[in-house]
GUZATI-886774 format. One line per 8 residues: number of its first residue (from 1); for each residue z, x, y of N, C-alpha, C, O. Coordinates in nm, 3 decimals. Example, Ala and Ser with C-alpha at 12.3 -4.5 7.8 and 13.67 -1.06 7.14 Angstrom:
REM GUZATI-886774
1) 0.780:1.319:-0.569:0.780:1.230:-0.450:0.780:1.320:-0.330:0.846:1.424:-0.332 | 0.708:1.285:-0.225:0.714:1.367:-0.106:0.787:1.290:0.003:0.804:1.341:0.114
REM end
This chain:
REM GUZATI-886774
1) 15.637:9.858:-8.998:15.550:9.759:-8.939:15.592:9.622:-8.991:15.633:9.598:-9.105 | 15.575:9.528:-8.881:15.615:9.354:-8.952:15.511:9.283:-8.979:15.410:9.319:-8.917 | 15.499:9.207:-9.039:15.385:9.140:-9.106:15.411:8.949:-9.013:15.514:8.892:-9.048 | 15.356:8.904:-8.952:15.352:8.777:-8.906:15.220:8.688:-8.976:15.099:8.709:-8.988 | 15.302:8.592:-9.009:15.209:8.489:-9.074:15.178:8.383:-8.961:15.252:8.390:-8.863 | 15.091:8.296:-8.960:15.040:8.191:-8.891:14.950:8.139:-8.937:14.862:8.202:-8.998 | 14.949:8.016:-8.920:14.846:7.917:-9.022:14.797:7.843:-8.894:14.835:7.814:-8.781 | 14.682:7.827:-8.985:14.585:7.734:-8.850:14.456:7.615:-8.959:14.448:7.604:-9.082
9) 14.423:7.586:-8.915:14.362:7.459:-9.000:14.211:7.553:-9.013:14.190:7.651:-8.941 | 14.128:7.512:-9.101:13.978:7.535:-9.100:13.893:7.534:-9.061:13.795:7.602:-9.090 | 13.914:7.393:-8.920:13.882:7.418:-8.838:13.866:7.511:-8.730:13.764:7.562:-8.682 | 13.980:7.523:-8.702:14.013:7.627:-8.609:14.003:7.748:-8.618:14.001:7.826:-8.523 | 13.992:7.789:-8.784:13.909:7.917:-8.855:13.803:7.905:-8.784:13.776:7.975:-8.686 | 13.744:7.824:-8.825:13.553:7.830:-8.787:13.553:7.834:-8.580:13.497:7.899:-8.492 | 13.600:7.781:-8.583:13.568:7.754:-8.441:13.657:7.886:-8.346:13.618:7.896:-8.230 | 13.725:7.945:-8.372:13.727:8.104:-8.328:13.685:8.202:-8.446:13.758:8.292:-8.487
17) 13.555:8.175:-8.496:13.447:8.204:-8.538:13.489:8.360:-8.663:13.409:8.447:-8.695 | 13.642:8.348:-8.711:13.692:8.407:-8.776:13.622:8.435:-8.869:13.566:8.340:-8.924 | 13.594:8.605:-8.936:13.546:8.612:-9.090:13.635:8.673:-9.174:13.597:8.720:-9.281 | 13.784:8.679:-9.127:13.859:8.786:-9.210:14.000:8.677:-9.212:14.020:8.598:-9.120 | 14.083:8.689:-9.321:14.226:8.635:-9.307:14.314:8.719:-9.251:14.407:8.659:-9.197 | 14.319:8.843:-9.246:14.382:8.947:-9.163:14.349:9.031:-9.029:14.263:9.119:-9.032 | 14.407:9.007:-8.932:14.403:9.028:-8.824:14.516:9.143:-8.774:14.627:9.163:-8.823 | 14.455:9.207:-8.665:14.539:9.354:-8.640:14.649:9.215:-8.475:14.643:9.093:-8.482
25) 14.699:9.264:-8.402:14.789:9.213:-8.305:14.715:9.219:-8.193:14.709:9.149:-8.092 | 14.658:9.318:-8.230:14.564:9.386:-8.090:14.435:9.245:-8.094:14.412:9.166:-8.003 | 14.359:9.252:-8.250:14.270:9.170:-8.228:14.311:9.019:-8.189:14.261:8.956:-8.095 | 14.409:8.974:-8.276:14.460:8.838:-8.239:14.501:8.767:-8.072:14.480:8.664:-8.008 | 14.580:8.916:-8.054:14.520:8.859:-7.868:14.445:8.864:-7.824:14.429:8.769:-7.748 | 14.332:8.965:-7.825:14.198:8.922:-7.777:14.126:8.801:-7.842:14.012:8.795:-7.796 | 14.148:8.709:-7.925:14.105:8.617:-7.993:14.149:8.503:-7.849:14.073:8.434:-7.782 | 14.315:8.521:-7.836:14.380:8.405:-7.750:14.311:8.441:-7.679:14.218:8.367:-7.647
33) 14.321:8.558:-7.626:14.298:8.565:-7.470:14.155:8.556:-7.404:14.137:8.560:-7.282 | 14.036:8.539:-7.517:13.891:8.470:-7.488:13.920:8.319:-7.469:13.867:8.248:-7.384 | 14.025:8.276:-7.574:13.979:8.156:-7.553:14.082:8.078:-7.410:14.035:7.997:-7.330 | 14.191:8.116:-7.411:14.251:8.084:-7.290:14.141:8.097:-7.174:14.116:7.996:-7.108 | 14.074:8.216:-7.145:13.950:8.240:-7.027:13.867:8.143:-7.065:13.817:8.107:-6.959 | 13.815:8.070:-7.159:13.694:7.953:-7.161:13.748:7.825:-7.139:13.688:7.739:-7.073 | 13.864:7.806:-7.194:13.932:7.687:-7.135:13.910:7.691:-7.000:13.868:7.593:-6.939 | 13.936:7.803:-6.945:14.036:7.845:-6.774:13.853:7.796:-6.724:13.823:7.687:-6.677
41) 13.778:7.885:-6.746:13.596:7.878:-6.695:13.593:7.771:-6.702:13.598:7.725:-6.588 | 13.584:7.634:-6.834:13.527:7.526:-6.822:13.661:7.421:-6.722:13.626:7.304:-6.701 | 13.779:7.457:-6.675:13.819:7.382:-6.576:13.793:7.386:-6.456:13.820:7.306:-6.367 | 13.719:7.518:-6.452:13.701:7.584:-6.320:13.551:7.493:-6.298:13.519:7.441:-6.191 | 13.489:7.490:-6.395:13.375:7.414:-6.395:13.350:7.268:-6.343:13.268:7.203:-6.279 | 13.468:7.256:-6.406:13.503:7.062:-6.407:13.522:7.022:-6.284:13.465:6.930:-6.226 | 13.641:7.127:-6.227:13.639:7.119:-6.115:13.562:7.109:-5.982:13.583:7.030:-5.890 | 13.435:7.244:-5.995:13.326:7.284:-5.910:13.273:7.173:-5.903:13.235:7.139:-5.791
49) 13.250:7.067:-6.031:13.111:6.982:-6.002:13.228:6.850:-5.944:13.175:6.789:-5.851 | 13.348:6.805:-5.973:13.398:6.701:-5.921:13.441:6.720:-5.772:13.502:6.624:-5.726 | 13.420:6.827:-5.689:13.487:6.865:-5.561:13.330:6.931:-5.498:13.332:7.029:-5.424 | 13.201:6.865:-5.537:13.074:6.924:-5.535:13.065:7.044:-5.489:12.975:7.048:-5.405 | 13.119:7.148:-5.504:13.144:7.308:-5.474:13.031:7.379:-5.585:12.980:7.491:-5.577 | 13.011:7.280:-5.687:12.892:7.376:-5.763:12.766:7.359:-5.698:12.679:7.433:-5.744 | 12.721:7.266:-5.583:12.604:7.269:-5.530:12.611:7.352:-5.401:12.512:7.340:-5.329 | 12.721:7.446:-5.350:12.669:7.543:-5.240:12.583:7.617:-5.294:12.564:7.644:-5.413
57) 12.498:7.668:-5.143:12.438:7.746:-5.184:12.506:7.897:-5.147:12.614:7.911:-5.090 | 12.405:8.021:-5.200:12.479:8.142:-5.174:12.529:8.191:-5.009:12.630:8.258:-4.986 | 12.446:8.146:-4.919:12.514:8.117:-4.789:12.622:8.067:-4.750:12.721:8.124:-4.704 | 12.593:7.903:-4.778:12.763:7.853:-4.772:12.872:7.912:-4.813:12.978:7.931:-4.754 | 12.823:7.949:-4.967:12.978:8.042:-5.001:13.024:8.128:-4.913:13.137:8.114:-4.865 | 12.950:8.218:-4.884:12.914:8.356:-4.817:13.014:8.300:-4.680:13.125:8.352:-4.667 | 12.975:8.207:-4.594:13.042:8.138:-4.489:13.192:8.112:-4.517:13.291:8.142:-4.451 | 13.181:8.050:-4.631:13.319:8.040:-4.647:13.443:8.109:-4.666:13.558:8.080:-4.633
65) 13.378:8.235:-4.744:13.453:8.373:-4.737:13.490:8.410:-4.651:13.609:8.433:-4.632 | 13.387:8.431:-4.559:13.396:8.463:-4.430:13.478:8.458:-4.331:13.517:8.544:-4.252 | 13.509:8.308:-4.349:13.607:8.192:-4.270:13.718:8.236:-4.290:13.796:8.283:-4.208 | 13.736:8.214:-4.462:13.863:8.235:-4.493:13.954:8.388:-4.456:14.076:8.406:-4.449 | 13.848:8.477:-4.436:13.905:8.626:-4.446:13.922:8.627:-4.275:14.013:8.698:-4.231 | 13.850:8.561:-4.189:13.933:8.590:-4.056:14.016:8.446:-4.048:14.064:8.397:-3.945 | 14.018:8.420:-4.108:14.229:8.326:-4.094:14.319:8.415:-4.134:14.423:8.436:-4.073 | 14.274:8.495:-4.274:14.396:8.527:-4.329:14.406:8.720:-4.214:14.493:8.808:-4.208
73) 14.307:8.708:-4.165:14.337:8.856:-4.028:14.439:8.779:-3.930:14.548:8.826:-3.898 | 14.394:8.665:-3.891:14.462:8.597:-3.783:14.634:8.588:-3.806:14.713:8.586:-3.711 | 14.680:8.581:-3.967:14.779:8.562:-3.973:14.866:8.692:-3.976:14.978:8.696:-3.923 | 14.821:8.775:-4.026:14.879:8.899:-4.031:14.936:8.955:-3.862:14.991:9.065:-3.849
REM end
């Protein structure tokens, strides 16, 4: 087995809410790979409210699906 070191500031301890200095490979990517998805959610967010898409309602969406799924029949 190989042993990988990586250093990260104290911050960044605390704030992926770390309680151990040793980490398995398995856990350390699930560490990235939460936080890559909250980045990814809060752009998705940023986005919704600057392109006002976070104020449809569940209809509109619903419509829009809709829409979209007989274009993409039409093209086939």
């Amino acid at each position: 087995m190989k042993t990988l070191n990586i250093s990260i500031s104290e911050l960044e301890f605390n704030k992926f809410g770390l309680s151990k200095e040793k980490l398995s490979f398995k856990e350390f990517i699930e560490l990235v790979s939460q936080e890559f998805s909250r980045q990814t959610l809060n752009k998705c967010m940023e986005l919704s409210d600057k392109h006002g898409l976070s104020k449809m309602t569940i209809d509109e969406i619903s419509k829009e699906v809709k829409a979209v799924r007989r274009n993409a029949k039409g093209r086939n």
